[in-house]
C-alpha positions as CSV (number, residue, x, y, z in Angstrom):
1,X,0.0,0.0,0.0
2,X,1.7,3.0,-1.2
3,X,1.8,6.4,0.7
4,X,0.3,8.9,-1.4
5,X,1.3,12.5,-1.3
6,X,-1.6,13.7,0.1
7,X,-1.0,11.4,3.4
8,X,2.7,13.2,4.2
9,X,1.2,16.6,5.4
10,X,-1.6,14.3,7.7
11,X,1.6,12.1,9.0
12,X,4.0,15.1,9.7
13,X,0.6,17.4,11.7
14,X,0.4,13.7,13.8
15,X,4.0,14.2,14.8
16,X,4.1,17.0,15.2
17,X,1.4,16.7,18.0
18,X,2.7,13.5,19.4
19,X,6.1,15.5,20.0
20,X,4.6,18.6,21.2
21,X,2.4,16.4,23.4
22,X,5.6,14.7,25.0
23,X,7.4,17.6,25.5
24,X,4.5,19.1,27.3
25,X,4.9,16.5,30.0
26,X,8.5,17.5,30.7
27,X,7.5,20.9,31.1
28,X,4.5,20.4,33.2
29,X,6.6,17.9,35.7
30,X,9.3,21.0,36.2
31,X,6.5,23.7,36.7
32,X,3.9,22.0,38.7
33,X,6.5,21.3,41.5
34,X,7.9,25.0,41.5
35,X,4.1,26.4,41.5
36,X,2.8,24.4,44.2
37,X,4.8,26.5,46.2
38,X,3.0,30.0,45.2
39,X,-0.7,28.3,45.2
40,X,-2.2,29.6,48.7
41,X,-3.8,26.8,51.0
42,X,-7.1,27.9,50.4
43,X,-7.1,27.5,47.1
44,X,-5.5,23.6,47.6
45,X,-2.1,24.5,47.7
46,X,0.8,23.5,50.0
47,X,-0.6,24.2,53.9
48,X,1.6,26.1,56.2
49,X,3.0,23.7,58.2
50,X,4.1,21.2,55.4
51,X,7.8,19.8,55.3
52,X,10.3,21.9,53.1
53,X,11.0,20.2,49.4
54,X,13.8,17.5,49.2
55,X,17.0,18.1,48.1
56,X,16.5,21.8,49.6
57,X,19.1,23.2,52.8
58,X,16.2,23.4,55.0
59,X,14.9,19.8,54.3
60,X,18.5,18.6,55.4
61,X,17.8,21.1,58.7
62,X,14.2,20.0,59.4
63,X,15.4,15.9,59.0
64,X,18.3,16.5,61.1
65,X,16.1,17.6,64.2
66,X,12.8,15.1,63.0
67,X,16.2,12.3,64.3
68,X,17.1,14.6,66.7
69,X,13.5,14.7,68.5
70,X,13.5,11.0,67.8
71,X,15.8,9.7,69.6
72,X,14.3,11.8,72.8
73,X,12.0,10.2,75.4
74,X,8.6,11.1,74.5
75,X,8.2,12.7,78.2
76,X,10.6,15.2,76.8
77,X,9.9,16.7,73.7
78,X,7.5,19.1,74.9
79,X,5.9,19.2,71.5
80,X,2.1,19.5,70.8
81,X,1.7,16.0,70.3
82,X,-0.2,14.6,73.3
83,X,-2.4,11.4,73.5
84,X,-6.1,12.1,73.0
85,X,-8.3,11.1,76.4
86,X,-11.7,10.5,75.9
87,X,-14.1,10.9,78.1
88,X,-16.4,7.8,79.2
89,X,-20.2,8.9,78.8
90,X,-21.3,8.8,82.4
C-alpha cells in the first residue's frame, strides 16, 4: 500500500502533535512542582506547616532535628503531640 502525497502533510501534523504532546509533560513535571509553592492553601495548595521540598538546605535542617526529637524520650519533647483522652459517657 503505497503512501500517497496527500498522506505526508496528515503524518507530519500527527507528529508534530505527538512530540509537542511529549514535550508538554517534561514541562509540566518541572512547573507543577515549583508552583505548588505559590498556590495559597485555600485554594488547595501546600498548607503552612508542610515539610520543606527534598533536596533543599532546610529539608537537610528539618530531617536533622525530625532524628534529633527521635531519639528523645517522649516525656521530653514538649511538642504539641499529646495522646487524645476521651471521656467515658457517664
Amino acid at each position: 500500500m503505497p503512501i500517497v502525497t496527500r498522506h505526508i502533510p496528515v503524518l507530519i501534523a500527527l507528529a508534530l502533535a505527538a512530540c509537542a504532546l511529549g514535550g508538554c509533560s517534561t514541562v509540566n513535571q518541572k512547573l507543577s512542582s515549583g508552583m505548588a509553592d505559590y498556590i495559597p492553601a485555600w485554594a488547595g495548595g501546600l498548607p503552612a506547616d508542610a515539610p520543606p521540598r527534598q533536596g533543599t538546605p532546610e529539608y537537610d535542617k528539618f530531617m536533622q532535628e525530625r532524628e534529633r526529637k527521635r531519639q528523645i524520650p517522649a516525656a521530653e519533647r514538649g511538642d504539641d503531640a499529646k495522646p487524645a483522652t476521651q471521656d467515658a459517657p457517664h
